[in-house]
Residue frames relative to the residue before (quaternion, step in Angstrom):
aa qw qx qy qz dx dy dz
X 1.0000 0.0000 0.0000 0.0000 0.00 0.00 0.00
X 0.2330 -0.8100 0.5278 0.1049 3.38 -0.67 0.89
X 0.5306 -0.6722 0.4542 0.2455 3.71 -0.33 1.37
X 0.0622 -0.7930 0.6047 -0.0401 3.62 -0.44 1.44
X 0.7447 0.3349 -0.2928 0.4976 3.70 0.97 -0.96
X 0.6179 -0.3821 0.4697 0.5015 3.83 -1.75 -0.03
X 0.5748 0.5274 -0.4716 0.4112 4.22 0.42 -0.79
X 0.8536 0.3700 -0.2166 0.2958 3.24 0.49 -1.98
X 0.5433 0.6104 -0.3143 0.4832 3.55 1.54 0.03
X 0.6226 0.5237 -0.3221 0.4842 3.68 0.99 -0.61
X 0.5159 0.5812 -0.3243 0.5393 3.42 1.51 -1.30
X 0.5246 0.6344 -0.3100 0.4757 3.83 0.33 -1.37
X 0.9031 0.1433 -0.2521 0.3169 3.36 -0.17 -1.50
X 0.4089 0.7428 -0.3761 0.3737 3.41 1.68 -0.63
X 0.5866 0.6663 -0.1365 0.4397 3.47 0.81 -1.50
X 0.7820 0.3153 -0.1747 0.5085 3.53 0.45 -1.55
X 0.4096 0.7633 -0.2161 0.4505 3.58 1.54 -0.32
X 0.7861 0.3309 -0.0139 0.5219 3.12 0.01 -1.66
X 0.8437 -0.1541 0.0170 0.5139 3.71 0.35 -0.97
X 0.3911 -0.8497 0.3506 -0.0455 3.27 0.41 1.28
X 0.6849 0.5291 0.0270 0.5002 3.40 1.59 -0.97
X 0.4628 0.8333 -0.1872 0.2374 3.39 1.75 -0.94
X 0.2823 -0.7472 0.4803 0.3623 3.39 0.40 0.58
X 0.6878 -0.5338 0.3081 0.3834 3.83 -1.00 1.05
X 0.7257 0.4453 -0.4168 0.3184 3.65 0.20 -1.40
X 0.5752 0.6704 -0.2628 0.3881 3.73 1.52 -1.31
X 0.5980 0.3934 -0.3452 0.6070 3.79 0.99 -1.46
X 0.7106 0.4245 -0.4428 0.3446 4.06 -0.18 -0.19
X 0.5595 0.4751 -0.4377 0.5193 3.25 0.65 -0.68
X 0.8537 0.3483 -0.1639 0.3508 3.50 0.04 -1.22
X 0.3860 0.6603 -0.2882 0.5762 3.20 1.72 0.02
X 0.7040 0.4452 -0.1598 0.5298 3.84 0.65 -1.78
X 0.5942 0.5925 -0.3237 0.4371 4.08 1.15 -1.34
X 0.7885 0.4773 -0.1655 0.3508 3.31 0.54 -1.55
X 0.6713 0.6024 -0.0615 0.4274 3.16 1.95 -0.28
X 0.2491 0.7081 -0.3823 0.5388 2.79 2.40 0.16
X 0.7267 -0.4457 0.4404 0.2816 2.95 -2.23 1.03
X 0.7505 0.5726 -0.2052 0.2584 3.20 0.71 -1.66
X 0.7526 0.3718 -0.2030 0.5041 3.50 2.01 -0.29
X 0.3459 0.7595 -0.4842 0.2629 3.17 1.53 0.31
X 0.7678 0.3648 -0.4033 0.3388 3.62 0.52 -0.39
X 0.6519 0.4270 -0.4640 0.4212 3.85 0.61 0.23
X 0.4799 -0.7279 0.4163 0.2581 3.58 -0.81 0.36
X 0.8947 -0.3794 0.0039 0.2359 2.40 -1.69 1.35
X 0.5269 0.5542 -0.3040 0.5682 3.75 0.58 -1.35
X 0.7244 0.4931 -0.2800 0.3920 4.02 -0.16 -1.86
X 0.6643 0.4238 -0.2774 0.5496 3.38 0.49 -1.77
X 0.6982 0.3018 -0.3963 0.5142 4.38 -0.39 -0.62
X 0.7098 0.2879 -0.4231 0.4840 4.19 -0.20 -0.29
X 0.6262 0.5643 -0.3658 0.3945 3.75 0.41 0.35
X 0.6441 0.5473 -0.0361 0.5333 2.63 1.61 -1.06
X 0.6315 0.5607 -0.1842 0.5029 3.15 1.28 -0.68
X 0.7493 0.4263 -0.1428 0.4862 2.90 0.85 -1.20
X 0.6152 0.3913 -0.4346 0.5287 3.53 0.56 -0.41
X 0.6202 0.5921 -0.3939 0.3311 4.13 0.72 -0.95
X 0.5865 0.6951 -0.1154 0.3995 3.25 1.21 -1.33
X 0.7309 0.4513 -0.1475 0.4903 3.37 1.10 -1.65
X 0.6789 0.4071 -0.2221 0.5692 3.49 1.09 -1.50
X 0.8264 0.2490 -0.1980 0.4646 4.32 0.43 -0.27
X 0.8934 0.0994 -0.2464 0.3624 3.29 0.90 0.60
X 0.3917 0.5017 -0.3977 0.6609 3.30 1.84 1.02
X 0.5951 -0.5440 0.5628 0.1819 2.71 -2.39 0.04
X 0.2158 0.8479 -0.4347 0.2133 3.10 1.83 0.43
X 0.8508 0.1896 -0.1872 0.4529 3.70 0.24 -0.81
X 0.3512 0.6072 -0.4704 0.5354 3.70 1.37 0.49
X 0.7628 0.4552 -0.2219 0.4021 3.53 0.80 -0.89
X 0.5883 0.5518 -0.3347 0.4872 3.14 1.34 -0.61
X 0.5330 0.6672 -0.2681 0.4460 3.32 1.16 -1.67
X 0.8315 0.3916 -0.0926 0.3831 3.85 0.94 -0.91
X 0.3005 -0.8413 0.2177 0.3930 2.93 2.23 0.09
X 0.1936 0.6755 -0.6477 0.2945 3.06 -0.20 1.75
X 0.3815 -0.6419 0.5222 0.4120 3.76 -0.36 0.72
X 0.5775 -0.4678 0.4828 0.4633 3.59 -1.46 -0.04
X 0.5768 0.5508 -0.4913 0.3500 3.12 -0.26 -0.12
X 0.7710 0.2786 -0.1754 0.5452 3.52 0.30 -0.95
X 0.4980 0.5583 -0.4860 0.4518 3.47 1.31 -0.18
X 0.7685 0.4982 -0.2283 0.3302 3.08 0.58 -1.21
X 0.5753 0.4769 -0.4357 0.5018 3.74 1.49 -0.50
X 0.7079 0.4751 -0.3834 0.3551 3.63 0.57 -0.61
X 0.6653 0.5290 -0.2542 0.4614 3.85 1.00 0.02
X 0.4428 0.8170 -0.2410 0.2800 3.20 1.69 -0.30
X 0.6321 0.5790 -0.2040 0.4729 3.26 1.72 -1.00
X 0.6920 0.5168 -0.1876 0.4678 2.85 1.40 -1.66
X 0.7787 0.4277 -0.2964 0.3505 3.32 0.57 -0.53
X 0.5276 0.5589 -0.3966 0.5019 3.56 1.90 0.19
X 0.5409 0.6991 -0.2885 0.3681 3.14 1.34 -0.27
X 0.4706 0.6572 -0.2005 0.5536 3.14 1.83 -1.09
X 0.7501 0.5215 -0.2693 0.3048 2.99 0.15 -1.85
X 0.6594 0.6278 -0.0725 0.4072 3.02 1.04 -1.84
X 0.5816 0.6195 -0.1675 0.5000 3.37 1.21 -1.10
X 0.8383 0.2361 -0.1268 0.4748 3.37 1.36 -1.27
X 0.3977 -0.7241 0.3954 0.4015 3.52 2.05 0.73
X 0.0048 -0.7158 0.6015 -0.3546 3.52 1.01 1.32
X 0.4058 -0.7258 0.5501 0.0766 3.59 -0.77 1.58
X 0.7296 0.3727 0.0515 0.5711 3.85 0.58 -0.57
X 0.2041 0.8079 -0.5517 0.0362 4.27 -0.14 0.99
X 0.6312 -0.5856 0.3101 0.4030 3.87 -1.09 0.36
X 0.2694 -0.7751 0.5577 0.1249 2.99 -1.47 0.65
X 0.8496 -0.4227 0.1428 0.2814 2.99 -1.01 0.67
X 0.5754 0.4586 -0.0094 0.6771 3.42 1.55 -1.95
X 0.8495 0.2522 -0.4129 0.2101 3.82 -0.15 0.15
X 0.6871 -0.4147 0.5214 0.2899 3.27 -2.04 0.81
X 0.1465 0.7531 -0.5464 0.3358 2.64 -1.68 0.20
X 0.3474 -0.7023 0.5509 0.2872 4.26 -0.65 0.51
């Protein structure tokens, strides 16, 4: 998708920012997420590391295996933490999760 509006361009650069490295199909998805009504009011940068992170957890963790196995989220979410810096890290992502944050 080629960024046509000022939102969908900031998103763009925020994106190319943050994880720079992202294999393409991932930066769309998380590109298309961060582009949802529901994130239009926080800026750019906020709306793509939200995105990320929730993309990251649900497509390349054990995040919803764990759930699937009944672990509240919470503890789902501490046990996926590593893996999903790994990702991050993987994608020379400027910025990885911490322990204490929220988040889908």
């Amino acid at each position: 998708m080629k960024p046509s509006t000022g939102r969908q361009k900031a998103l763009a650069k925020a994106l190319t920012a943050l994880i720079p490295l992202a294999p393409f199909s991932d930066a769309e998805a998380i590109r298309d997420a961060a582009g949802q009504r529901k994130m239009r009011e926080l800026p750019p940068s906020i709306a793509v590391w939200i995105a990320t992170v929730a993309h990251v957890r649900h497509e390349h963790s054990d995040y919803d295996a764990l759930l699937d196995e009944g672990y509240d989220r919470d503890s789902a979410r501490h046990f996926v933490i590593d893996q999903m810096n790994a990702v991050l890290t993987t994608w020379r992502a400027t910025r990885l999760v911490e322990a204490d944050e929220e988040g889908d």
